[in-house]
N, C-alpha and C positions, 0 to 999 in steps of 0.2 A: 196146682198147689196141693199137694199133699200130706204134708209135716209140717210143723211150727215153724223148723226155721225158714222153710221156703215161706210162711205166712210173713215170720218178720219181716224180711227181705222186699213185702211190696208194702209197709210201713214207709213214708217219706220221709215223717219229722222223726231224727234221729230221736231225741230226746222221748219220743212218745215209745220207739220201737225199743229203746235200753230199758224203758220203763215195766214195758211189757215181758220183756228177756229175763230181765230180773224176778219179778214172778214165777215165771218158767221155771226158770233155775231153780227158784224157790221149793216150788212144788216136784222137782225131779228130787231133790234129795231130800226134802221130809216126806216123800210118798213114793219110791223108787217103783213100788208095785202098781201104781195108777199106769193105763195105757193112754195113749196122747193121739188124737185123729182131728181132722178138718173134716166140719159138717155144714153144711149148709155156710158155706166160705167163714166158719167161724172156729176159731180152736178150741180146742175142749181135751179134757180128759173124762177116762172112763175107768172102771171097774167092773171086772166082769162080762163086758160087755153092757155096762151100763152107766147111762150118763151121770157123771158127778158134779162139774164143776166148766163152764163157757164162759168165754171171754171176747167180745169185739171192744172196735174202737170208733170214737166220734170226733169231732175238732176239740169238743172241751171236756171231752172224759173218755175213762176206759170204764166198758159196763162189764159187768161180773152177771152171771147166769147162774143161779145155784137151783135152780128149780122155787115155786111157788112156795110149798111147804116150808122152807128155809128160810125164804124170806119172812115167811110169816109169823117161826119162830125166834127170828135172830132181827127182828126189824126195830129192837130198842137199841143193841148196839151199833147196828148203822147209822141210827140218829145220834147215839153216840160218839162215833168213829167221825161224826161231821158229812154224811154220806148223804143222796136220798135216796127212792124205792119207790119203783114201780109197780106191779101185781108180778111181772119177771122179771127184775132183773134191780140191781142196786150200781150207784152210778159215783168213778172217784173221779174227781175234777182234780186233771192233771197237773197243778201246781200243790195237789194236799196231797200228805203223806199215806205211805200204804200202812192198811192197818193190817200186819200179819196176824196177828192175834186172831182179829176177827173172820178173816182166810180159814184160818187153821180149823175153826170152832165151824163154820163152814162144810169144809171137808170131812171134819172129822162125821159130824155128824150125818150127812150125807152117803158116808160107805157104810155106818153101822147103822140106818135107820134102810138103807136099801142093801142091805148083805144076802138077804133072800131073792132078790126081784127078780125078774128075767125075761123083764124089758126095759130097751134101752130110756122111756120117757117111767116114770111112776104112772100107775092107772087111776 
């Protein structure tokens, strides 16, 4: 498995893996310039050669991977958003709605607080 959609594809519950596609999608057209790779059997996109933004999945949620730092700036609107949060990773209970907003605030933050880095984790 080396691309996202060969990751969809070993997704079973339809509904989890449209859930996920969608996403995807999401983030190919508001971020065309992100690169897209399977690491450690989890998808992720990068910049630069540097990690931005992972994603797996579990029976009752899909977990989002933004790095530590992120969460630790963005961790009122995931309590916000209805989310919870780990020390990595924040976690959507697949019957509640995707919070793109909070994606986006995410990302965004993410390419322009690591636009120097040049490596793939933050040190």
């Amino acid at each position: 498995m080396d691309t996202l959609p060969e990751y969809l594809t070993t997704i079973d519950n339809k509904e989890h893996r449209d859930r996920l596609e969608e996403i995807f999608i999401w983030i190919r057209n508001k971020y065309p310039k992100l690169g897209e790779k399977i690491a450690w059997k989890q998808p992720m996109f990068t910049d630069h050669g540097t990690f931005i933004i992972g994603f797996s999945i579990s029976k009752k949620h899909l977990l989002v991977a933004p790095e530590k730092v992120a969460l630790d700036i963005f961790s009122d609107d995931i309590i916000e958003a209805g989310y919870d949060y780990t020390k990595q990773l924040f976690r959507i209970p697949w019957e509640s709605p995707i919070d793109f907003r909070l994606l986006e605030k995410v990302i965004d933050f993410n390419i322009k607080d690591k636009v120097d880095n040049t490596t793939f984790w933050r040190k």
